[in-house]
C-alpha positions in Angstrom: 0.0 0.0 0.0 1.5 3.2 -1.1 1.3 6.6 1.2 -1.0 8.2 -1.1 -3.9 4.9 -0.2 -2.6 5.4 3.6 -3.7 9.0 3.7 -7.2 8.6 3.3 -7.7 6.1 6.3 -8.2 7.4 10.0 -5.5 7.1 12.5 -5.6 4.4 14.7 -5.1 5.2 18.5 -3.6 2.4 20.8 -4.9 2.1 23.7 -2.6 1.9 27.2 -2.9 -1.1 29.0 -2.7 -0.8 32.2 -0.5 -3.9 34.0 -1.8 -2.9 37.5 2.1 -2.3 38.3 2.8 1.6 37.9 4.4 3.4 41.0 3.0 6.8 41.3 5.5 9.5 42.1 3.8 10.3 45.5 4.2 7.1 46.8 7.8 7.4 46.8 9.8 8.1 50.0 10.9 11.9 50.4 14.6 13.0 51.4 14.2 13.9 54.6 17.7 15.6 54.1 21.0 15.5 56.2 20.9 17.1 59.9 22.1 20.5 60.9 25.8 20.4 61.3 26.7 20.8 65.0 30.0 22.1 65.5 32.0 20.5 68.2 34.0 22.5 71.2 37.5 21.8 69.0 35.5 23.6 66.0 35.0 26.5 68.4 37.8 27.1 70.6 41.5 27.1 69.7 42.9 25.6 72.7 40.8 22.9 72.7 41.8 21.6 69.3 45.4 22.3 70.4 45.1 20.3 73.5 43.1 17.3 71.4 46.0 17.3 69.3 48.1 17.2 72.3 46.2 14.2 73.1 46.5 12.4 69.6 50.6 12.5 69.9 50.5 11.4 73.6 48.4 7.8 72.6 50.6 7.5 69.2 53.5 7.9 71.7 52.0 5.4 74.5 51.9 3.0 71.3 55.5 3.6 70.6 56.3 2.6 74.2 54.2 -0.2 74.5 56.1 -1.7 71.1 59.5 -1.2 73.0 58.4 -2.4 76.0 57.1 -5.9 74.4 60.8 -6.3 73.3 62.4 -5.7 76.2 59.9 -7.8 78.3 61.0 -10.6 75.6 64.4 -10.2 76.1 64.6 -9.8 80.2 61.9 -12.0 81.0 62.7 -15.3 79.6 60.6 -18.7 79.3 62.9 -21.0 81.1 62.5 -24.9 80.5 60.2 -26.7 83.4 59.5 -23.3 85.3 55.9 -22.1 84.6 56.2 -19.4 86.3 58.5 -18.2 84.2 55.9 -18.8 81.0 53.0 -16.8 83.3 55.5 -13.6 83.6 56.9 -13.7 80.0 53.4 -13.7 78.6 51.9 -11.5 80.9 54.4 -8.6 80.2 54.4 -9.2 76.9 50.9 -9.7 76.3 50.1 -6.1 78.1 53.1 -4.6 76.2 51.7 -5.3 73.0 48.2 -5.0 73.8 49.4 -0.9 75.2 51.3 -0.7 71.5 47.7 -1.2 69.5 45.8 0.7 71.6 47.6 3.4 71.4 47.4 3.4 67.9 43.9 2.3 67.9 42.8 5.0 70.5 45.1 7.9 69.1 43.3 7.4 65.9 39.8 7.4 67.2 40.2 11.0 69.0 41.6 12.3 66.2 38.9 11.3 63.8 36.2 12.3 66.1 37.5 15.6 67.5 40.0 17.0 65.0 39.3 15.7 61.5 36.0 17.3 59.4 33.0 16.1 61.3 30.1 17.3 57.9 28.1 15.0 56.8 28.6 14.0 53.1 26.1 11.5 50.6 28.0 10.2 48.1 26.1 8.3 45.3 27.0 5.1 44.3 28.1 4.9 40.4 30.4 2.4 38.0 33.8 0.5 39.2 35.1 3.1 36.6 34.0 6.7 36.6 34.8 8.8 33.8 37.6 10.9 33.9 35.6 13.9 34.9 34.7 11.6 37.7 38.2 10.4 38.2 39.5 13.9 38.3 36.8 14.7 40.7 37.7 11.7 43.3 41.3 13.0 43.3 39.9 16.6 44.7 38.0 14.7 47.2 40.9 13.3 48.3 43.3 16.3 48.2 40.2 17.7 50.2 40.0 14.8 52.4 43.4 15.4 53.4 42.9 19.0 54.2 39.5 17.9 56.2 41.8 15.6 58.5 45.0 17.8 58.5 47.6 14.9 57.9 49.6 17.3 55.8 49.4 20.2 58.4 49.4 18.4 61.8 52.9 17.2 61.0 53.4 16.4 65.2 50.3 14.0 65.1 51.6 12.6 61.6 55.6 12.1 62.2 54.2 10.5 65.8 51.3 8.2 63.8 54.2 7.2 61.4 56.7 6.4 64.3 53.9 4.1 66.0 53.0 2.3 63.5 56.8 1.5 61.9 57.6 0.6 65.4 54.4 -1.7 65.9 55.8 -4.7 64.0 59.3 -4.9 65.8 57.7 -7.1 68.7 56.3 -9.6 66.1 59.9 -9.6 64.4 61.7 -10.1 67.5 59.6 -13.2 68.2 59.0 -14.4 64.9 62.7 -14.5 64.3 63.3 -16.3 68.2 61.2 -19.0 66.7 63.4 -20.4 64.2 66.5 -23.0 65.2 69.7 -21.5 65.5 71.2 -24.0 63.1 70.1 -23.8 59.3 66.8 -24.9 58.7 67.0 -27.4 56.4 69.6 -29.3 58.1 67.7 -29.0 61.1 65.3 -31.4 59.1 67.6 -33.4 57.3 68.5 -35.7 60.2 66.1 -38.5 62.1 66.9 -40.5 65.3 66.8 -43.2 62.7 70.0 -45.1 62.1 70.8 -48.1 60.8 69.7 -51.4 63.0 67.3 -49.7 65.1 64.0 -51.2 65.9 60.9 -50.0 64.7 58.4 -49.4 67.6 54.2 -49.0 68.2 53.6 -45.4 68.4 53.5 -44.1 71.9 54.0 -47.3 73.4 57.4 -47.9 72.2 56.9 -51.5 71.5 59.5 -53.3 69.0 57.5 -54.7 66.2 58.0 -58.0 64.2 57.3 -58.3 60.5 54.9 -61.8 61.5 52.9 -59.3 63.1 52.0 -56.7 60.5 48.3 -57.8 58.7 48.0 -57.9 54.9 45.9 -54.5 54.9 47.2 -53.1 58.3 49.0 -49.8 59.4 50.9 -49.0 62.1 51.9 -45.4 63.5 55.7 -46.3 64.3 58.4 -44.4 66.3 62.1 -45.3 67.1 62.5 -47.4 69.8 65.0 -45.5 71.5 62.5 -42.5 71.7 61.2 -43.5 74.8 64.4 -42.8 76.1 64.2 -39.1 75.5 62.9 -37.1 78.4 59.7 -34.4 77.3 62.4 -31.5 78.1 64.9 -33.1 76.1 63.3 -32.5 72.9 61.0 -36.2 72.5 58.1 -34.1 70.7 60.6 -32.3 68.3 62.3 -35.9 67.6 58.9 -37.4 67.4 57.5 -34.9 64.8 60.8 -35.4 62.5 61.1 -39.9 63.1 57.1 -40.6 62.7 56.7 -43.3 60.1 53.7 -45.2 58.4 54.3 -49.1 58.4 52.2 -50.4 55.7 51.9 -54.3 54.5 50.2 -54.8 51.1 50.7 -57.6 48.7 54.4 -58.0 46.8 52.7 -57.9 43.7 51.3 -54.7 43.6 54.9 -53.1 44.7 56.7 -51.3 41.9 60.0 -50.6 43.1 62.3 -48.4 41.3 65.5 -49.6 40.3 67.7 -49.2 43.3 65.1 -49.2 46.1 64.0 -53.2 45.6 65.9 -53.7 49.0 63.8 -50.8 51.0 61.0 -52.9 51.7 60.7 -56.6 53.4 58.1 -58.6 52.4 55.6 -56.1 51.0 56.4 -54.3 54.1 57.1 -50.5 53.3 57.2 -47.6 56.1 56.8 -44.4 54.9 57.5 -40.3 56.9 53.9 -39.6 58.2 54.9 -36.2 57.9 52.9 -34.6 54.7 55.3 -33.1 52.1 52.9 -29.9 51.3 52.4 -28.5 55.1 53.7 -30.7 57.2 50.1 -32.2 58.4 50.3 -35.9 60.0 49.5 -38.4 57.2 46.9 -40.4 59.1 44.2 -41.9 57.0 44.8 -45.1 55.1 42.9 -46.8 52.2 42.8 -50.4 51.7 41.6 -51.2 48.6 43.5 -48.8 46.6 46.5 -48.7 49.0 46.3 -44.8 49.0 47.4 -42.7 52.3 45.4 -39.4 52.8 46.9 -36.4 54.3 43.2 -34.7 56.3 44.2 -31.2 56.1 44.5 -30.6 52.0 43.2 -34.2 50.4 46.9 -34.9 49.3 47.2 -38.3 48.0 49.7 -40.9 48.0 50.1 -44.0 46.5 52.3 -46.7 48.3 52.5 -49.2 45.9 54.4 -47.0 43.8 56.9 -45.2 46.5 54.0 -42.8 48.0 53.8 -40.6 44.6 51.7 -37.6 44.7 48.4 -38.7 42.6 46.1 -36.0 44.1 45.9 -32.8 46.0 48.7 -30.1 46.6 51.5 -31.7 47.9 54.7 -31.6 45.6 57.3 -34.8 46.0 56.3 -38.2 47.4 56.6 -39.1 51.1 60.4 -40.1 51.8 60.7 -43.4 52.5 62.8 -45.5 55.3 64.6 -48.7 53.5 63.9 -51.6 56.5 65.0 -55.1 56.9 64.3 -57.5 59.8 67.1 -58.4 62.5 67.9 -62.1 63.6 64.8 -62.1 66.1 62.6 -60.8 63.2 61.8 -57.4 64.6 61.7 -54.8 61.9 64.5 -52.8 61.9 65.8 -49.4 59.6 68.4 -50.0 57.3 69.3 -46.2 57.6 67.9 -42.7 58.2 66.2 -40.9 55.4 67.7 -40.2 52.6 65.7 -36.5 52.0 64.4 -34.3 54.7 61.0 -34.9 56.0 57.6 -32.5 56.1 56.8 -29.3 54.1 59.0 -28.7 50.7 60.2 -25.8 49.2 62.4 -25.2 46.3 65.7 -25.5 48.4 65.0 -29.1 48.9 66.7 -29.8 45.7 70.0 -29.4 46.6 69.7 -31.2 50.1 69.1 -35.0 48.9 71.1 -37.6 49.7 73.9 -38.5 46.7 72.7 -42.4 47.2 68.9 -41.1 47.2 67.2 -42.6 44.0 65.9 -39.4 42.5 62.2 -40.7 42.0 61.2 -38.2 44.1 62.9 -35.2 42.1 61.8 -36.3 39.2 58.2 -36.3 40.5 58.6 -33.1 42.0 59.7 -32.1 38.8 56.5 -33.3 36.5 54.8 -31.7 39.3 56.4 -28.1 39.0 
């Protein structure tokens, strides 16, 4: 149909329909508006903004204190071995040295937002993750006029003192932090077991030597060194403990694939593996049967132990090190040696702290891995 046929037929109207879900504009809520600004007694009176300030630097300075204090109650009030008392005083000073450092800090900065900084109220509308550079522009002024509003620029007392509290705040943590760690190198601290060679295998805590007649097709046993029971609770058993704790694990020969070079580790199908986890250091605890796959709880890393405890699942990055055992002439399970790789948590320096006899399946699966 052309225009000229369109022009002699009336318009057609179309009619509203009405979906029963328009909002009327005076159903809306009204701004009721921000509250008349009060001013507060710093607003009005020099000297009392002069002495709030004065009150800002004395808390930032408490807090400095507080942060010394904490190392010097670390440092003349030591933990000594056996003596609680001397645990109750070293974390009582400390605790209320640090505890004075933060509030300091946290009550410096509370008076000075609520009695010195720019108490107006201000609505600011919400809008995109990014503005447009008008808008960008614009935030910058508010915060060039933000820091007028609080004076961090001017009050250079209350901003060289803030600056000193909180640098100083972390030295406690350092000092302890740092006392934490043995004084010999790390890894070599972990490098070396109670293991050596001949030494029984023993039920873990009862110190029990085991025999090989007695570990089950299917079984595991939580195993320490038998000379562990030996070692007094202040002469460092839990530390020895957490580095010696093995898995003793008895599954049929066939399903063992031994590298070349390890055939001799094991006795019978009988393998004992660290319990300590090679991603965190978590206790290796949970044992499958049918699959023959140890589970570390913390991070679902999984091992296999018919193939030397390889990484199949989860975070961890090398295999659990393995302890090559034999039996003695009554038939008690005994090591062959110590470790050939430190035990637990891995990190990149482990690669140059391997034993020269260790067969390097685990490098090479920490190497597929990385």
């Amino acid at each position: 149909m052309s225009a000229d046929d369109r022009s002699g037929q009336p318009d057609q109207e179309v009619a509203p329909y009405d979906r029963g879900a328009a909002v009327e504009q005076s159903d809306a809520f009204s701004n009721p508006g921000l509250p008349p600004h009060r001013p507060r007694q710093t607003d009005l009176h020099p000297h009392k903004e002069r002495r709030a300030e004065r009150q800002v630097v004395a808390w930032f300075l408490v807090s400095v204190l507080g942060s010394v204090l904490a190392i010097v109650a670390y440092l003349t009030v030591p933990i000594e071995i056996g003596n609680l008392e001397s645990v109750r005083a070293n974390n009582l000073f400390l605790g209320l040295s640090i505890a004075l450092g933060l509030l300091g800090i946290g009550i410096g900065g509370m008076h000075w937002a609520r009695q010195l900084m720019s108490s107006h109220e201000v609505v600011e509308e919400r809008h995109l993750s990014r503005g447009s550079v008008p808008t960008r522009e614009r935030a910058v002024e508010i915060f060039q006029l933000g820091d007028e509003e609080s004076g961090f620029t001017r009050r250079s007392l209350i901003r060289n003192t803030l600056i000193g509290a909180v640098a100083i705040l972390p030295l406690p943590a350092v000092v302890l932090f740092r006392d934490l760690a043995p004084e010999q190198d790390a890894v070599e601290a972990i490098s070396h077991t109670m293991w050596e060679p001949g030494m029984r295998l023993a039920l873990d805590p009862t110190g029990v030597p085991i025999k090989a007649a007695e570990v089950t097709m299917g079984s595991v046993f939580h195993v320490i060194p038998e000379d562990l029971k030996d070692i007094g609770h202040n002469e460092g058993y839990l530390d020895q403990k957490a580095l010696a704790a093995v898995l003793l694990v008895r599954l049929p020969t066939d399903r063992l694939k031994e590298a070349e070079g390890r055939e001799g580790w094991s006795y019978d199908g009988i393998v004992a593996y660290s319990k300590i986890c090679t991603h965190v250091g978590c206790p290796v605890a949970l044992y499958e049967q049918q699959t023959h796959h140890l589970l570390c709880p913390c991070h679902q890393s999984t091992f296999d132990v018919t193939e030397h405890a390889k990484v199949i699942f989860g975070p961890a990055k090398r295999p659990l090190p393995q302890l090559p055992i034999t039996v003695d002439d009554e038939g008690y399970l005994v090591a062959q040696r110590d470790f050939t790789e430190p035990v637990g948590a891995s990190f990149f320096e482990r690669l140059h702290h391997v034993d020269p006899e260790h067969v390097p399946v685990s490098g090479v699966e920490m190497e597929n891995r990385t």
